[in-house]
DRENDO-1510 file (C-alpha; in Angstrom, 1 decimal, always signed):
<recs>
REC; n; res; u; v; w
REC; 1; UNK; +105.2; +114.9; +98.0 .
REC; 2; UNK; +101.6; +115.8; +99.1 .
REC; 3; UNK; +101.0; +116.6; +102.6 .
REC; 4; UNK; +98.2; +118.5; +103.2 .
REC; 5; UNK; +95.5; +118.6; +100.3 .
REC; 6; UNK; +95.4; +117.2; +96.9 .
REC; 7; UNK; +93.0; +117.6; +93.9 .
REC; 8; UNK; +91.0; +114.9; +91.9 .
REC; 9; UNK; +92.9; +115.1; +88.8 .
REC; 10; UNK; +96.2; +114.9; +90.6 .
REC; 11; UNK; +95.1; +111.7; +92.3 .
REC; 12; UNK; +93.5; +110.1; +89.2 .
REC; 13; UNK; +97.0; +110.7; +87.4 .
REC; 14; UNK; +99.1; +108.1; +90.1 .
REC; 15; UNK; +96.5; +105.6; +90.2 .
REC; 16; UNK; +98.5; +103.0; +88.9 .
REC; 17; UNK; +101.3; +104.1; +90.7 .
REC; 18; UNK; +102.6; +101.6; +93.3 .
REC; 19; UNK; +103.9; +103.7; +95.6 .
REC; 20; UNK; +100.5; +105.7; +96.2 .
REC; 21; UNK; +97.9; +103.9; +98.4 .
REC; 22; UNK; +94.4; +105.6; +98.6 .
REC; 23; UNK; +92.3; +104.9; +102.1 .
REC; 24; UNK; +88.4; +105.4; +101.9 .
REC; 25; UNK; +87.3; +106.6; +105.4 .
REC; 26; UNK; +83.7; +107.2; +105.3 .
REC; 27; UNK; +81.8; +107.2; +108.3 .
REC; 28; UNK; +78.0; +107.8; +109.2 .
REC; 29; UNK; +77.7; +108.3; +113.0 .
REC; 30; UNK; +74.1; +107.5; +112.9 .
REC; 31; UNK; +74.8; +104.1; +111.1 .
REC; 32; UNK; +78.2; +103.3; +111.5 .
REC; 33; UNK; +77.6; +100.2; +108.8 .
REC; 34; UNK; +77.1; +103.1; +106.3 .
REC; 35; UNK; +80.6; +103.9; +105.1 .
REC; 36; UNK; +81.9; +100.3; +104.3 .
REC; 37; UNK; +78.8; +99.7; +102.5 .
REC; 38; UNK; +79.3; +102.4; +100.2 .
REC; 39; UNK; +82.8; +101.6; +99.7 .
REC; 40; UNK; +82.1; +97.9; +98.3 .
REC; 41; UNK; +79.4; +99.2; +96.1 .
REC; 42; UNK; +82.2; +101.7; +94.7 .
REC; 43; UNK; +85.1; +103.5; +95.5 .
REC; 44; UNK; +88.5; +104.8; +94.2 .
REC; 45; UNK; +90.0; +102.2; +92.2 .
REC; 46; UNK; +92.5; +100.2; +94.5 .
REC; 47; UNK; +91.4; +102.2; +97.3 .
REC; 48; UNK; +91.8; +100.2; +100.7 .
REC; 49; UNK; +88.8; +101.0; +103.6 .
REC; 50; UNK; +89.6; +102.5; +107.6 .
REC; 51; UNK; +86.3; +102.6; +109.7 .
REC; 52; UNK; +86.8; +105.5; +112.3 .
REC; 53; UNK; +85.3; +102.9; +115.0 .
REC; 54; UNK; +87.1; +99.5; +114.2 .
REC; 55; UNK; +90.7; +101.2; +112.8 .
REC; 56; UNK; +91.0; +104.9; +113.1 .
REC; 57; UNK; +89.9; +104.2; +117.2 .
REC; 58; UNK; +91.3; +101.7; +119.8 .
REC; 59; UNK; +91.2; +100.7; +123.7 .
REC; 60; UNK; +91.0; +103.8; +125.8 .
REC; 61; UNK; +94.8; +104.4; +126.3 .
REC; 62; UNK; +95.9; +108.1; +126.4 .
REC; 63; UNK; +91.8; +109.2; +126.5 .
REC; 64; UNK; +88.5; +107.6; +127.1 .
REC; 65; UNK; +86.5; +109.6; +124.5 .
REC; 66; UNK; +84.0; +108.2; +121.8 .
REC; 67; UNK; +87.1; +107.4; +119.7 .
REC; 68; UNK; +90.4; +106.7; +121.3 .
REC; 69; UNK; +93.5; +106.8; +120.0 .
REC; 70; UNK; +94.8; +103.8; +119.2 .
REC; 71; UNK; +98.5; +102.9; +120.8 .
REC; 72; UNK; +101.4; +103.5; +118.7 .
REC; 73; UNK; +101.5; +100.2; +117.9 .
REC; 74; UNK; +97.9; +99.9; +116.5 .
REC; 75; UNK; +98.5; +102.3; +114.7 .
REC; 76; UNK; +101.9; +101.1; +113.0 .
REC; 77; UNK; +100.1; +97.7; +112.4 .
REC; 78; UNK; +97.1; +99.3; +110.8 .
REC; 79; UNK; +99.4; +101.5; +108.5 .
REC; 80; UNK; +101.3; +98.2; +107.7 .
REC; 81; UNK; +98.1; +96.6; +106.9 .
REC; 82; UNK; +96.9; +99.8; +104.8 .
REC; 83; UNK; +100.3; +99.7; +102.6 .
REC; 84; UNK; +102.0; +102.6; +104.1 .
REC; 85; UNK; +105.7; +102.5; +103.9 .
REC; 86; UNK; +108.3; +104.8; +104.5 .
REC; 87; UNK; +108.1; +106.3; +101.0 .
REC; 88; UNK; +104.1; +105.7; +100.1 .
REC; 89; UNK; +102.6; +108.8; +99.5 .
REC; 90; UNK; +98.8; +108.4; +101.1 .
REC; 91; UNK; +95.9; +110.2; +100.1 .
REC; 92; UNK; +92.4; +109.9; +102.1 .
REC; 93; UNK; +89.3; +110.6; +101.2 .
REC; 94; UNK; +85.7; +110.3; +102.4 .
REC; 95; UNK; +81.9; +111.9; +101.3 .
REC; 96; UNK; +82.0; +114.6; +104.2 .
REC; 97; UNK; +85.4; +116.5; +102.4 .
REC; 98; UNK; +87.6; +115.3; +105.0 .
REC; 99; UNK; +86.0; +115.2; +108.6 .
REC; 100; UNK; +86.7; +111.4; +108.8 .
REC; 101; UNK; +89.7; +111.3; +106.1 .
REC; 102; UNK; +91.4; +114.2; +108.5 .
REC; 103; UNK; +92.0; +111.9; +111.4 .
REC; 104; UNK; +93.9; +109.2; +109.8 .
REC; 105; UNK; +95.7; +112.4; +107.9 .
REC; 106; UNK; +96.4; +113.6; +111.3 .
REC; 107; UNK; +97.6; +109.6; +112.6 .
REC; 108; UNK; +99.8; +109.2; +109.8 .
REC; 109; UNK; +101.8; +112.5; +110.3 .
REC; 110; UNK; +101.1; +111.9; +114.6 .
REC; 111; UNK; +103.6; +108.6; +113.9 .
REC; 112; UNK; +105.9; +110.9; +111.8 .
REC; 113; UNK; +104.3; +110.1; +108.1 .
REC; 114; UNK; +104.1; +113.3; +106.4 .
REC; 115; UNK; +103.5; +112.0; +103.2 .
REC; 116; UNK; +100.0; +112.2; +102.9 .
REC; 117; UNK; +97.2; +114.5; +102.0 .
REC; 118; UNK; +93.1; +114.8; +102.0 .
REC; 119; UNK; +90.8; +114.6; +98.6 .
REC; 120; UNK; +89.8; +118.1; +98.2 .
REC; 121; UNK; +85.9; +117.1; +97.7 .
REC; 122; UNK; +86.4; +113.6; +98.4 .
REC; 123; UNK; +84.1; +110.8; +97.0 .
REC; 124; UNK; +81.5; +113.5; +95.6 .
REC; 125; UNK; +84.7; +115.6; +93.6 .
REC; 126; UNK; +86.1; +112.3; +92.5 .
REC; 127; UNK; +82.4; +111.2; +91.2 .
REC; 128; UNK; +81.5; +114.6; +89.5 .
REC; 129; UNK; +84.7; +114.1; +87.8 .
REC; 130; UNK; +83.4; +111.6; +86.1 .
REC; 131; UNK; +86.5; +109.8; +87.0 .
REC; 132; UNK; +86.6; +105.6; +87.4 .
REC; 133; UNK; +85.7; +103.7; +89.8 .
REC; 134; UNK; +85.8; +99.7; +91.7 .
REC; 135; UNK; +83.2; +98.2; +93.6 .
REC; 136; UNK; +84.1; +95.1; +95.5 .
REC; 137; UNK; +87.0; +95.1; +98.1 .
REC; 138; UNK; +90.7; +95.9; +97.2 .
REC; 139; UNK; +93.4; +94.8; +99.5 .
REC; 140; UNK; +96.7; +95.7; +99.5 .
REC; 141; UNK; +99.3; +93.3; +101.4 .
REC; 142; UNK; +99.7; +90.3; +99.5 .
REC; 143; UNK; +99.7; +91.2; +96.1 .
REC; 144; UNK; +102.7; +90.3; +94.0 .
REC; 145; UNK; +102.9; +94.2; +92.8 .
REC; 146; UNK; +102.1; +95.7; +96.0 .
REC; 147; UNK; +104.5; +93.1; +99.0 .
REC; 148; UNK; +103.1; +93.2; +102.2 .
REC; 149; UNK; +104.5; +97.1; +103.5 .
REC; 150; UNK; +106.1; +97.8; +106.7 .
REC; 151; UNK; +105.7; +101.2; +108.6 .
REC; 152; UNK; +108.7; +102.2; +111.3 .
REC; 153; UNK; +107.4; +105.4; +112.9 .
REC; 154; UNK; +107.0; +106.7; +116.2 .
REC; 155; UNK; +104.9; +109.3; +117.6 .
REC; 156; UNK; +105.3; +113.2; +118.4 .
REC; 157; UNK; +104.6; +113.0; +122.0 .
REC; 158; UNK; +104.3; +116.9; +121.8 .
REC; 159; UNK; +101.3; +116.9; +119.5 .
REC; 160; UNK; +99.0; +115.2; +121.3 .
REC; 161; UNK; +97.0; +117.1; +124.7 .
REC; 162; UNK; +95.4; +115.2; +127.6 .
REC; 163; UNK; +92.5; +115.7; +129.5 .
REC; 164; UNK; +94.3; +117.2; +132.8 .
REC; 165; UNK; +96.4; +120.0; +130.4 .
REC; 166; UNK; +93.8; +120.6; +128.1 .
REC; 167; UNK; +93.1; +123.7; +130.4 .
REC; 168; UNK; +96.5; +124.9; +130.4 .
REC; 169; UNK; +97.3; +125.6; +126.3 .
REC; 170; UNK; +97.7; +129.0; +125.8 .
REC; 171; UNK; +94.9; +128.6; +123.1 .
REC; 172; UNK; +92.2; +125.7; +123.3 .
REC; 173; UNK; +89.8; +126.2; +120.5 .
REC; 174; UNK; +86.6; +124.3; +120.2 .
REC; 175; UNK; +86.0; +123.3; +116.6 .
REC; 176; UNK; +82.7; +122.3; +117.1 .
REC; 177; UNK; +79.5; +124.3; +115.6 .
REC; 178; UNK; +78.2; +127.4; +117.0 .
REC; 179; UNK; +75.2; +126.1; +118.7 .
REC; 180; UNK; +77.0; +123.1; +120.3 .
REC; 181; UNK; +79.6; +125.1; +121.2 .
REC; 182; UNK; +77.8; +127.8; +123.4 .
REC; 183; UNK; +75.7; +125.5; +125.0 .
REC; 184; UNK; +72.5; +125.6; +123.3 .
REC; 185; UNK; +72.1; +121.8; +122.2 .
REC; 186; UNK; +73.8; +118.7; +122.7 .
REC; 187; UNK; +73.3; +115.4; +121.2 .
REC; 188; UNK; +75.8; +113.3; +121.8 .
REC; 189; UNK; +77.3; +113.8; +124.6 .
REC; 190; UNK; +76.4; +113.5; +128.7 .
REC; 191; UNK; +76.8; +117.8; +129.2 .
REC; 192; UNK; +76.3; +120.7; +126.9 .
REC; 193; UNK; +79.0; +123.6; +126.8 .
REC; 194; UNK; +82.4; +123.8; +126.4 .
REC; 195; UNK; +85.6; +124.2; +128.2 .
REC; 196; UNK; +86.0; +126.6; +130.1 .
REC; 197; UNK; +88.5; +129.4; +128.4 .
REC; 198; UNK; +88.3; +127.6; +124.8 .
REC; 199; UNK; +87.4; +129.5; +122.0 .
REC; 200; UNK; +85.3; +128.9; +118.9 .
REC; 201; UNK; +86.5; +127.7; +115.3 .
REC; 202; UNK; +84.1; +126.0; +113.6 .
REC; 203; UNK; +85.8; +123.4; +111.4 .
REC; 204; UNK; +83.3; +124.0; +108.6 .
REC; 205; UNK; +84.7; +127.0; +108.5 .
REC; 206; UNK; +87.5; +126.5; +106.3 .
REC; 207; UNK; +85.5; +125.6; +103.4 .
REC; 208; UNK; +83.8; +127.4; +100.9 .
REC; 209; UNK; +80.4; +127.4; +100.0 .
REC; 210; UNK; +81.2; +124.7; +97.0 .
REC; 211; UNK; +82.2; +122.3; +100.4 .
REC; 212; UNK; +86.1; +122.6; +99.0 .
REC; 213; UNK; +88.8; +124.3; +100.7 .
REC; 214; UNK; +89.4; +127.8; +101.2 .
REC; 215; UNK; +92.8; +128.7; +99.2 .
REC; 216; UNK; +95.2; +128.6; +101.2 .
REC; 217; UNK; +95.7; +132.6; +101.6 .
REC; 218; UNK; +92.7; +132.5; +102.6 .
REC; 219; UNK; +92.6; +129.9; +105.3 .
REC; 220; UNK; +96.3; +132.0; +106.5 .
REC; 221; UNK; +94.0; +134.8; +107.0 .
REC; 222; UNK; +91.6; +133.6; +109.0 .
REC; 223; UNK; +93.0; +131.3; +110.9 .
REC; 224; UNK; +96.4; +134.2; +111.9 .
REC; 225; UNK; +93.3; +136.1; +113.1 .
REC; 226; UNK; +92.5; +133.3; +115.6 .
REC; 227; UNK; +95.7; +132.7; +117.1 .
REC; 228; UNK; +96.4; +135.8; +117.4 .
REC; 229; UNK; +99.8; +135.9; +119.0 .
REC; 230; UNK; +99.8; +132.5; +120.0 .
REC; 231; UNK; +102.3; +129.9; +117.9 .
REC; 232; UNK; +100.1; +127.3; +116.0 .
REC; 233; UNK; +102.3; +125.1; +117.9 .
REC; 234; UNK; +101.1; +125.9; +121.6 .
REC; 235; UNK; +97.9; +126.0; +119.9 .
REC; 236; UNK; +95.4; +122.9; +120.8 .
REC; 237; UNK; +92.1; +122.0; +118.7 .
REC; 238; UNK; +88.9; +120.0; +120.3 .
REC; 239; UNK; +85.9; +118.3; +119.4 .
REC; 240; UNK; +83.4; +115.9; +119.9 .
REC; 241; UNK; +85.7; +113.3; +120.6 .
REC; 242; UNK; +89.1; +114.1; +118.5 .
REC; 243; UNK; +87.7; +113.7; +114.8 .
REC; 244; UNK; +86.6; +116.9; +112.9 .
REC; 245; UNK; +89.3; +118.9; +114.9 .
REC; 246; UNK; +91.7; +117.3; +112.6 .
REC; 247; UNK; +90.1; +119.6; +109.7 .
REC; 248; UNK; +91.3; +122.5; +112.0 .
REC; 249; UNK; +94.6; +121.2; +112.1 .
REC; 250; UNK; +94.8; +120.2; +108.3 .
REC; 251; UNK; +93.5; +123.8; +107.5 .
REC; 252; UNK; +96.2; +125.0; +109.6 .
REC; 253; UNK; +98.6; +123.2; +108.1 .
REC; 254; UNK; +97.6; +124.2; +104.6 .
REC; 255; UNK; +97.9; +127.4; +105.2 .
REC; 256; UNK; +101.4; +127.2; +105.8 .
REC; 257; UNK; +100.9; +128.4; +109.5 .
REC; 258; UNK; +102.5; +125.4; +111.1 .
REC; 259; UNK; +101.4; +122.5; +113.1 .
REC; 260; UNK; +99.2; +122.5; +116.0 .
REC; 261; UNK; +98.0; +120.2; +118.9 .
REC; 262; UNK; +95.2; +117.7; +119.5 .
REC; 263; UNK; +92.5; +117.4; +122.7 .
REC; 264; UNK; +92.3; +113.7; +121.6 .
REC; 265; UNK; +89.6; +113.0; +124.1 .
REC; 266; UNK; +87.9; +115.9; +123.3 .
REC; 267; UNK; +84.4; +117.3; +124.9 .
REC; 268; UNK; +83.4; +113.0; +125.1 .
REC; 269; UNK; +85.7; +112.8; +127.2 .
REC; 270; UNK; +85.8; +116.2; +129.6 .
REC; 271; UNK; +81.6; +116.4; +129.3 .
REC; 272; UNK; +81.2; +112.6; +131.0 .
REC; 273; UNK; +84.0; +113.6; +134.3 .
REC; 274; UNK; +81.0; +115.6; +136.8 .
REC; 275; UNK; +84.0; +117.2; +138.4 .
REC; 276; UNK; +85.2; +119.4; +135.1 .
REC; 277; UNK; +84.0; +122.7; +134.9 .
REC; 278; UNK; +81.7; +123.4; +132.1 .
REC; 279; UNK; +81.6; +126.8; +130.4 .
REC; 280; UNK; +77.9; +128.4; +128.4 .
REC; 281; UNK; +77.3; +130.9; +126.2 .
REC; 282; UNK; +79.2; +133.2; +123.0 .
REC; 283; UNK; +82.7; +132.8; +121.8 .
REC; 284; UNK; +85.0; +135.2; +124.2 .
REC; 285; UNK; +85.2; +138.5; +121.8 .
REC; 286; UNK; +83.1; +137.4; +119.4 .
REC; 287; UNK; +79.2; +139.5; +119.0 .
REC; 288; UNK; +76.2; +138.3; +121.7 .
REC; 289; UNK; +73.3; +137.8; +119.4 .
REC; 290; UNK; +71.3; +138.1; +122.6 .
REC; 291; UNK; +73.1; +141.3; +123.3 .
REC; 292; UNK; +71.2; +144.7; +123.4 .
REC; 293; UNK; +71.7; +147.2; +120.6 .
REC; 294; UNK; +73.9; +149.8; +122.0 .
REC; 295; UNK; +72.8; +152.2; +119.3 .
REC; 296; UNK; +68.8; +151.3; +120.1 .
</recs>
């Protein structure tokens, strides 16, 4: 069983394996057409498509961020509709190595599916590879080698952090970049800053400068330093709007630290209330680059 990350060659060896279902999630927030485009014009062969807005999002229901979670049921219906049975290992992918993928990795194990892991590299590993690909759209349910596939789950209640206890984790950590982060520019949503008492963890962070993951010692190392002595399960992860924290939580869970919990409605959703305090300026302990010299 994969759960957390899994390499091209690895994937390319179950292909044909019926049992395995491969989702294509790539997105482009600035044309959100983008990602289904490029998955008909090629993709992982048998490779099924979720769009973050139309599938990976729903109704607002427990948040009303940029993209809400869909209700338990959506999400068991879109599973069903993906192929995802009890026993189906899933692997997701996308171009951006995993900041859309992670949030239907996160779903799936959110309704108690732990069987699935993120393309290490995604789309760009699988092409440099050199390994095949489809264009056209492949479908799942329906085919006489892969029956229509029914997912039973339900969800872990205790993963998931609303907007009114966001405040009250023992560690809130903004995975958003620096610059968003500390106020300095905001482009997609109504305030800029963050929540008050969060701290900073860029999500890029846990990837190297080939855009793969960190090994996993690694990512234990950095990311023990950030919770310090908090448990990376009273430990909650934000974003924009409950997407790219996921890479946070995948790294976490990579690194065999544990599993932590998810802001779903994220700084969309706490930036548009007037009445929520927003917080400017450096990450709490980290260096002021505006800060004086003490040795000058």
């Amino acid at each position: 069983m994969y759960t957390t990350i899994i390499d091209v060659q690895t994937l390319s060896a179950f292909l044909d394996d019926p049992a395995w279902v491969v989702v294509d999630c790539r997105f482009d927030l600035g044309d959100t057409a983008a990602g289904r485009r490029a998955y008909v014009q090629g993709h992982v062969p048998g490779a099924v498509y979720a769009h973050l807005d139309d599938d990976l999002s729903g109704p607002p229901v427990t948040d009303s961020g940029r993209h809400p979670l869909p209700t338990p049921a959506a999400m068991a219906a879109l599973f069903s509709r993906l192929g995802v049975a009890d026993q189906t290992q899933v692997v997701v992918y996308d171009d951006a190595n995993g900041a859309y993928a992670a949030r239907l990795w996160w779903m799936l194990r959110y309704m108690g599916h732990t069987a699935v892991a993120v393309l290490d590299g995604g789309w760009l590993a699988w092409q440099a590879a050199g390994l095949p690909t489809r264009a056209g759209v492949a479908t799942r349910a329906g085919v006489e080698s892969n029956p229509p596939a029914r997912f039973e789950g339900a969800p872990r209640a205790d993963w998931l952090v609303q907007i009114d206890a966001a405040q009250a984790q023992p560690l809130l950590v903004d995975s958003r970049d620096e610059a968003r982060y500390r106020g300095e520019v905001e482009t997609l949503d109504p305030r800029a800053g963050h929540v008050p008492g969060a701290v900073n963890y860029y999500y890029r962070n846990n990837w190297g400068a080939d855009g793969r993951y960190l090994p996993p010692e690694q990512l234990r190392a950095n990311l023990a330093a950030l919770l310090g002595t908090t448990p990376a399960a009273e430990a909650a992860f934000y974003c924009g709007s409950g997407v790219t924290a996921c890479v946070n939580l995948l790294a976490l869970a990579h690194a065999g630290l544990g599993d932590g919990r998810l802001f779903v409605g994220s700084w969309s959703e706490w930036s548009r209330d007037p009445a929520r305090p927003v917080a400017v300026g450096p990450n709490p302990g980290a260096a002021d680059p505006g800060a004086a010299d003490p040795g000058a």
